[in-house]
N, C-alpha and C positions, 0 to 999 in steps of 0.2 A: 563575510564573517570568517576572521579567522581564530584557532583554538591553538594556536601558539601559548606554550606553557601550562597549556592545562593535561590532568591524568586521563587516562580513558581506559578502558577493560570492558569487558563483553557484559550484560545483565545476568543476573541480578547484582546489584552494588548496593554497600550498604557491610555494616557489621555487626557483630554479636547473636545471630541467632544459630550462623553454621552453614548455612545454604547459601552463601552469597558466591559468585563467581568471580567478582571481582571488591577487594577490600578496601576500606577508605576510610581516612585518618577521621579519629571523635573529636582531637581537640586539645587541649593543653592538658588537664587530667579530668578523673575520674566522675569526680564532683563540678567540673566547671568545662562542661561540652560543648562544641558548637551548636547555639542555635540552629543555625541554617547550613545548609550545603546547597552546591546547584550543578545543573546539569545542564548541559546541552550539545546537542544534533544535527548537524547540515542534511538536508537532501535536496533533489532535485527534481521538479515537476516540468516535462517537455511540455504536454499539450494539456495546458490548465483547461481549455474549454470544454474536453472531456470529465472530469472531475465534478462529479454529481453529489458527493458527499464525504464527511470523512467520520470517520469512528477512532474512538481512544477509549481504550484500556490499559489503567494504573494501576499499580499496585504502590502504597503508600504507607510509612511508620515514621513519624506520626499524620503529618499532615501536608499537605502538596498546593501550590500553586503551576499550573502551564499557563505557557508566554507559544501563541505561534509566531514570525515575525514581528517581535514585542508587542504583540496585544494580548491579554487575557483571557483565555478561554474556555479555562477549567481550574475548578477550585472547589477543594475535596477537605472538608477536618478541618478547616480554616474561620478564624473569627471573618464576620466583613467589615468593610472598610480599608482603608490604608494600608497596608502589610510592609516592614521593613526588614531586618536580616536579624533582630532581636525578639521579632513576632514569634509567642508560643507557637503551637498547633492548637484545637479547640478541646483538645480531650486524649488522654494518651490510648494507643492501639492496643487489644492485646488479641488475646485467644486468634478464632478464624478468620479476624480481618486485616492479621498481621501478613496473613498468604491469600487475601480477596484483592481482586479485578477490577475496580471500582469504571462503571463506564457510562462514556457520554457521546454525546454526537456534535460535531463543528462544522461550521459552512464552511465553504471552497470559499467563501469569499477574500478569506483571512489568505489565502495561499497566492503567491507570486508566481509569474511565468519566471522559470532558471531556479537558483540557491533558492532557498527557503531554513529558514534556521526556527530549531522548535526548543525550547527551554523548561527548567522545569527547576521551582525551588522548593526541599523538602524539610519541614521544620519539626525539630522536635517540641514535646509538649513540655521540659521541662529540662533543667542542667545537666540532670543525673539519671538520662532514659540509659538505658542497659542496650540500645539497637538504633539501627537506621535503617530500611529497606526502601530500594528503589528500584522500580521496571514498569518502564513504558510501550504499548503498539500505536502506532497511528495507522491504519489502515483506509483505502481508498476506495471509492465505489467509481466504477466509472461507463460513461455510454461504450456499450459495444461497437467493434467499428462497421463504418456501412456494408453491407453485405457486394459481393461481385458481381458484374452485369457480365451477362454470356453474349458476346455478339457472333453474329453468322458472315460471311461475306464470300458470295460464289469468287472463286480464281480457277477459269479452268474449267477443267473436270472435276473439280473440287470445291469443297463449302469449307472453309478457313473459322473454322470456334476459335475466338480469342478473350478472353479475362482477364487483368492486368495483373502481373507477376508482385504488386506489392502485400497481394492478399494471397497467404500463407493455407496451408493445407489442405486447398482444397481439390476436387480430382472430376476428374468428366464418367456421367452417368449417362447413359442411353436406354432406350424404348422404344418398343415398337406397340404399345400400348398404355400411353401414359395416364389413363386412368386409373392402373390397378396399381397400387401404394408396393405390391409384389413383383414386379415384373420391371424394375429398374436392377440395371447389372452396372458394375465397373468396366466402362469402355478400354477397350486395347488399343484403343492412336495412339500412335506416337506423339508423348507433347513434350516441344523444344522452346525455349525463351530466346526473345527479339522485342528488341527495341521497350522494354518496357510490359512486353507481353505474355502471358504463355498463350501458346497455340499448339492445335491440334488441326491437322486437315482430312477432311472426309470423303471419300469420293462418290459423285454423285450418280456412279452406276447401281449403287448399294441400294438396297429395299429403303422407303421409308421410315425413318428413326425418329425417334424425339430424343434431345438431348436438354440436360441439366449439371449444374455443379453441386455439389454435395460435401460438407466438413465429418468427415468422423464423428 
């Protein structure tokens, strides 16, 4: 997808009400506005298999259709059936749903592994609306990643803790009575990364310990 020749500016877009961040042309004049305007967004999803769900929230004047990788998957103020670039919206917007959220939920199914392009076309309800508002979220829900396995491995005079360095913040706790939910501290080894690892080495003249990882 490329967006060669098109405007772009930050949300909200849209004109005539004051609050818009970024401005966008109505049309030839006053009485004879465009129908329709359109939008659209690249992003990029690495690991689709995580991706459990997605959520959108619109804000629309007058009326919206969204396109995820051209398919439809939300439509808000809209007649049904067919919709072309001359399609009213179903009813013109005013008072508080000219600044409402309007939300819905899409399957991951719609969403491609790499680019993903999401579109959105917003139609006024008649020639001569006085505004255009437009702001989209798509937000993502996704599996958490597998937690770390702590492995032991005597070297030595030494017991080698090791959990692989691709999981992020987490730190070595020790006991010497790991029953009590109290009496876990933050360990003082030294932990060095190798090969893919962090590690920590213990040495095994020390009292009996029990050791654990822990994320903040």
């Amino acid at each position: 997808m490329t967006d060669n020749g098109w405007a772009s500016g930050p949300a909200e877009l849209g004109y005539g009400d004051g609050d818009e961040a970024t401005l966008i042309s109505f049309g030839p004049t006053d009485t004879n506005k465009f129908v329709t305007t359109y939008f659209r967004r690249s992003f990029v999803v690495s690991n689709l298999s995580d991706v459990t769900n997605l959520s959108l929230r619109l804000l629309r004047d007058d009326g919206a259709l969204v396109y995820l990788n051209d398919a439809e998957v939300f439509r808000s103020n809209m007649p049904g059936g067919p919709v072309t670039y001359l399609t009213y919206a179903a009813s013109v917007v005013g008072g508080a749903d000219e600044t409402t959220f309007f939300a819905g939920n899409i399957s991951p199914s719609f969403l491609i592994s790499g680019t993903n392009g999401i579109a959105v076309e917003i139609h006024q309800a008649n020639a001569t609306s006085t505004d255009v508002s437009f702001d989209l979220e798509l937000s993502a829900e996704a599996r958490p990643p597998p937690l770390p396995r702590l492995a032991a491995m005597r070297s030595g005079q030494n017991v080698i803790l090791s959990w692989p360095s691709s999981t992020f913040g987490f730190r070595i706790q020790s006991s010497t009575n790991p029953a009590s939910i109290n009496n876990w501290s933050d360990s003082s080894y030294p932990v060095t990364t190798a090969n893919g690892f962090y590690t920590a080495a213990v040495s095994t003249s020390n009292a009996q310990q029990f050791f654990r990882l822990r994320k903040p």
